[in-house]
C-alpha positions in Angstrom: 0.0 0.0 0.0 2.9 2.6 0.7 4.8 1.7 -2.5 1.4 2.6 -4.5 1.1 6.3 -2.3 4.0 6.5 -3.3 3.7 5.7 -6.9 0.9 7.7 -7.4 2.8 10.7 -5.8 5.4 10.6 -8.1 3.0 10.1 -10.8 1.0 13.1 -10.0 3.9 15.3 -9.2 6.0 14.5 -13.0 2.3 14.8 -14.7 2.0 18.1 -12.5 5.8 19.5 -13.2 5.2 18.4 -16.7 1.9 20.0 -17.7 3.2 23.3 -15.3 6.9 24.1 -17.0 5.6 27.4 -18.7 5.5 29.5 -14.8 3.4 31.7 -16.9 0.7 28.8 -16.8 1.2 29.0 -13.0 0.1 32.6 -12.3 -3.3 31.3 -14.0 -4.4 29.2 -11.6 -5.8 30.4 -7.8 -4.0 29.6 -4.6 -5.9 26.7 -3.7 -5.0 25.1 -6.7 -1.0 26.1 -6.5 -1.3 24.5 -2.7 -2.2 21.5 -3.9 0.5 21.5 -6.9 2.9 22.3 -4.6 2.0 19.4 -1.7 2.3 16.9 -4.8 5.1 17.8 -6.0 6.7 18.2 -2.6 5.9 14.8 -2.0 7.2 13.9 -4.8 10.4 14.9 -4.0 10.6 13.8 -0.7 10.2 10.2 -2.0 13.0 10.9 -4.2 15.4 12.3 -1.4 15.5 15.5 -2.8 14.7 17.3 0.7 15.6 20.9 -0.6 12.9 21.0 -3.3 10.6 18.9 -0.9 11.0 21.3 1.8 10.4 24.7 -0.5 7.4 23.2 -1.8 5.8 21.8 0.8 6.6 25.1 2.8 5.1 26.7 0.1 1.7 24.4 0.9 1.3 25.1 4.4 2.1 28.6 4.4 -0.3 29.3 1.4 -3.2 26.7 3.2 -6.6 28.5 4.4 -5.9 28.8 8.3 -9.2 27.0 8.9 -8.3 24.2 7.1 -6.7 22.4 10.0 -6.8 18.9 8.6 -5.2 20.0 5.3 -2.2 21.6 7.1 -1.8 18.7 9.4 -1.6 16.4 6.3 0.7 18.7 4.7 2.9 18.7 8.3 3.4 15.2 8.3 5.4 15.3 5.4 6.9 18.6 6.1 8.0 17.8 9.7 10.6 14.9 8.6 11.6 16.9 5.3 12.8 19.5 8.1 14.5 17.1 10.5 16.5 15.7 7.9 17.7 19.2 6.7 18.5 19.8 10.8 15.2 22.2 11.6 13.4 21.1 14.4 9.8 21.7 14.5 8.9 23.4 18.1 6.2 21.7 20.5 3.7 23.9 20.1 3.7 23.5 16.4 3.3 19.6 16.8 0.6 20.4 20.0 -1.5 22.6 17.7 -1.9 20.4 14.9 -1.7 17.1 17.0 1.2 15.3 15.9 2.5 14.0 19.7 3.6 11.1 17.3 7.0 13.1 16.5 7.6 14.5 19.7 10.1 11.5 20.8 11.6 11.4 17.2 12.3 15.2 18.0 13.7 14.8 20.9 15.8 11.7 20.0 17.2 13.3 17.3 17.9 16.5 19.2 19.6 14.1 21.9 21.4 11.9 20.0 19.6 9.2 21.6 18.8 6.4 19.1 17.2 3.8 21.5 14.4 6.8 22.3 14.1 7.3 18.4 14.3 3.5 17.6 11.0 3.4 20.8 9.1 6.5 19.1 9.2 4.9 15.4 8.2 1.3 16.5 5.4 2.6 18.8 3.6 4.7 15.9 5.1 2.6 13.0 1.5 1.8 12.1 0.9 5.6 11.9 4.1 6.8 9.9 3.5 3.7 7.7 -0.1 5.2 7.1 1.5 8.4 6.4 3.8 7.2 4.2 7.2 8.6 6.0 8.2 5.4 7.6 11.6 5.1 5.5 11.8 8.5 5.7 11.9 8.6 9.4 14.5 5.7 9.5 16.7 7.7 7.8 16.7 10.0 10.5 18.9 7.3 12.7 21.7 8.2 10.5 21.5 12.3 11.9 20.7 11.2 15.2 23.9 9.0 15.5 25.9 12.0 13.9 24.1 14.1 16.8 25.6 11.4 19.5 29.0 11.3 18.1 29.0 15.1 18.4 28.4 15.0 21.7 31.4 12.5 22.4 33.6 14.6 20.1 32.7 17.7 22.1 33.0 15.9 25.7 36.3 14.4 24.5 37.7 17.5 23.0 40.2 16.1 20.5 40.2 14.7 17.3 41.3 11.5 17.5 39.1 9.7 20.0 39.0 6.1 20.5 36.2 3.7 18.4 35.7 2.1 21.5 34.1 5.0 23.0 31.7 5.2 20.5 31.1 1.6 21.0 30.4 2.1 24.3 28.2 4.9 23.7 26.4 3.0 21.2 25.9 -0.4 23.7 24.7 2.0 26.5 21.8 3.5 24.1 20.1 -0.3 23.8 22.9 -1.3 20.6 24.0 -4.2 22.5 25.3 -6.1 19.5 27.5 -3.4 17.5 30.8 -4.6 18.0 33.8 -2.7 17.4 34.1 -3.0 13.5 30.7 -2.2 13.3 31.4 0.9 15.4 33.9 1.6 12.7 31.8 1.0 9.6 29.1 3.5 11.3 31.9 5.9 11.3 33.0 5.3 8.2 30.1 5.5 6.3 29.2 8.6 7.9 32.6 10.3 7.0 32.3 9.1 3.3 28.7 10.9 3.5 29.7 14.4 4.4 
């Protein structure tokens, strides 16, 4: 069922880009109309990993949505919130409060921690919701930033460049990563040095 949203998303969204590549075609159509271009298309791009255009269009979205349209704007949250996370904006509580979306609250503040066990708890206890939503691989991508975030901290509390694997090791086994073993621990590191 996700792998069709997601289809159709990308569907809609080259069908949309296609048919709107004139932006002289664009000024003819109303607001309500370019909101919902813009959600489709930001989906679309979110399900391609290209966060930047996902995150100006769907920005685009909410902030053009009718303020009475709460349910639009939540729907239109739920893929913005991760789009932002990824590109290291966190959304504040009372955004998530006023739109009810306590589901991201521990995936916030895992991230912001560094604390993968808490974000490993948050996605598994509303995995049936994200999966709904369509942003569960999107959210598991977010492990990758929240290690980053963790080995920050033991960077910053170590205060030297050239720190020991093992303490990341142990950092990692403290946060519920029992089996990671050292060469693990390196291939983490590793792959997140080839990544930028």
């Amino acid at each position: 069922k996700q792998w069709y949203q997601r289809r159709v998303a990308i569907t809609a969204g080259i069908a949309i880009e296609t048919n709107a590549a004139n932006k002289d075609i664009k000024d003819l159509f109303s607001i309500a109309d370019r909101v919902t271009y813009n959600y489709f298309v930001g989906m679309k791009h979110m399900f391609e990993n290209e966060f930047k255009g996902a995150d100006k269009c769907l920005s685009f979205a909410f902030e053009n949505c009718l303020r009475n349209s709460m349910s639009n704007k939540r729907k239109i949250l739920i893929c913005l919130i991760p789009v932002k996370i990824t590109l290291g904006f966190m959304p504040k509580l009372s955004i998530l409060k006023k739109y009810n979306l306590c589901e991201f609250e521990d995936v916030v503040k895992a991230v912001k921690r560094g604390d993968i066990r808490l974000l490993n708890e948050a996605i598994a206890k509303n995995a049936a919701f994200f999966i709904r939503a369509g942003i569960y691989l999107i959210l598991e991508k977010l492990k990758v930033i929240t290690l980053r975030n963790l080995f920050k901290k033991i960077y910053l509390l170590t205060g030297s460049f050239q720190i020991d694997v093992a303490k990341f090791q142990i950092a990692l086994n403290w946060l519920g990563l029992e089996d990671v073993d050292s060469d693990e621990t390196e291939c983490i590191l590793v792959n997140m040095i080839n990544d930028g």
